[in-house]
N, C-alpha and C positions, 0 to 999 in steps of 0.2 A: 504494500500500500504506500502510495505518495505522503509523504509530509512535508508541508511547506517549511521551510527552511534547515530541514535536514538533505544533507548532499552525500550520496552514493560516490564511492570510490572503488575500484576493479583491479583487480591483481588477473592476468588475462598469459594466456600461453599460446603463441600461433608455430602451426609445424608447416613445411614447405607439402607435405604429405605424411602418409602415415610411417611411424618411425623414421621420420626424416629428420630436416633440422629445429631444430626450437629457439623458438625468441623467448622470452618472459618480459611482462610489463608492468606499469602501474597507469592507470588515467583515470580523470573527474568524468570525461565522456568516452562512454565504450565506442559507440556507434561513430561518431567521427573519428574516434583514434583508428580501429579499426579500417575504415573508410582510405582516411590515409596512406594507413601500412597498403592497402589492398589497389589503389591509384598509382602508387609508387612515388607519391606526394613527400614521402622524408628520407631523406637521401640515407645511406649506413648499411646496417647487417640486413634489414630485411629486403631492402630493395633490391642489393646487391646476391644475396642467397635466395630469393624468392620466396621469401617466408611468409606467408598471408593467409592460411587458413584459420580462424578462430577455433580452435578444439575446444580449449578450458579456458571457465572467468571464474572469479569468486566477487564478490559483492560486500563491501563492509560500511559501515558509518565515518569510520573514521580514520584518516589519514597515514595516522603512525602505523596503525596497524595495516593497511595497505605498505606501507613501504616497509614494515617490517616480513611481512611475509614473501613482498616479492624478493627479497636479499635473500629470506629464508631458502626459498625454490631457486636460484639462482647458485646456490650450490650445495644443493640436494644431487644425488645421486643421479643419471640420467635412468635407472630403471627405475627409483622412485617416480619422477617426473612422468614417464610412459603408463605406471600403472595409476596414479592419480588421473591422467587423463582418460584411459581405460574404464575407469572407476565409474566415471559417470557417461562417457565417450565411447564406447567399446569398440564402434564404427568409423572412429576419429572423422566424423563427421565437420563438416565448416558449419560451425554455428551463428554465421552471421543473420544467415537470414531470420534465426531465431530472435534476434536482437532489436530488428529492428518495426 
């Protein structure tokens, strides 16, 4: 449910395909940041490795915890990372059109 003045923040994981390469993020807005990554609108790793499928988001309130968690996954194990996507992903599906 919306709350006015509470702001969503996303720890989000894009693979170029399934078991392929992975980004990990943080953004205020999924659907443009994704949008982005997927335009090839911000120059770096994922332009450059073609990394744009949204597989995994997570959803929090609040900030720190966004940026704590994405440092977290960011040197997690890569089969951690695989079966967390797995988890809820089994078909490493691009979940963007879910998103928007």
């Amino acid at each position: 449910m919306y709350n006015r003045g509470m702001k969503s923040y996303y720890v989000y994981i894009l693979a170029s395909k399934r078991n392929g390469t992975l980004y990990i993020g943080v953004t205020l807005n999924l659907v443009k940041r994704i949008h982005e990554h997927k335009s090839g609108a911000i120059e770096g790793f994922t332009k450059r490795y073609d990394v744009h499928d949204l597989v995994y988001y997570e959803q929090t309130n609040n900030i720190e915890s966004a940026i704590n968690r994405e440092k977290q996954l960011k040197v997690w194990q890569r089969k951690w990372k695989i079966e967390l996507i797995e988890k809820q992903n089994p078909n490493w599906e691009d979940l963007y059109q879910d998103i928007l």
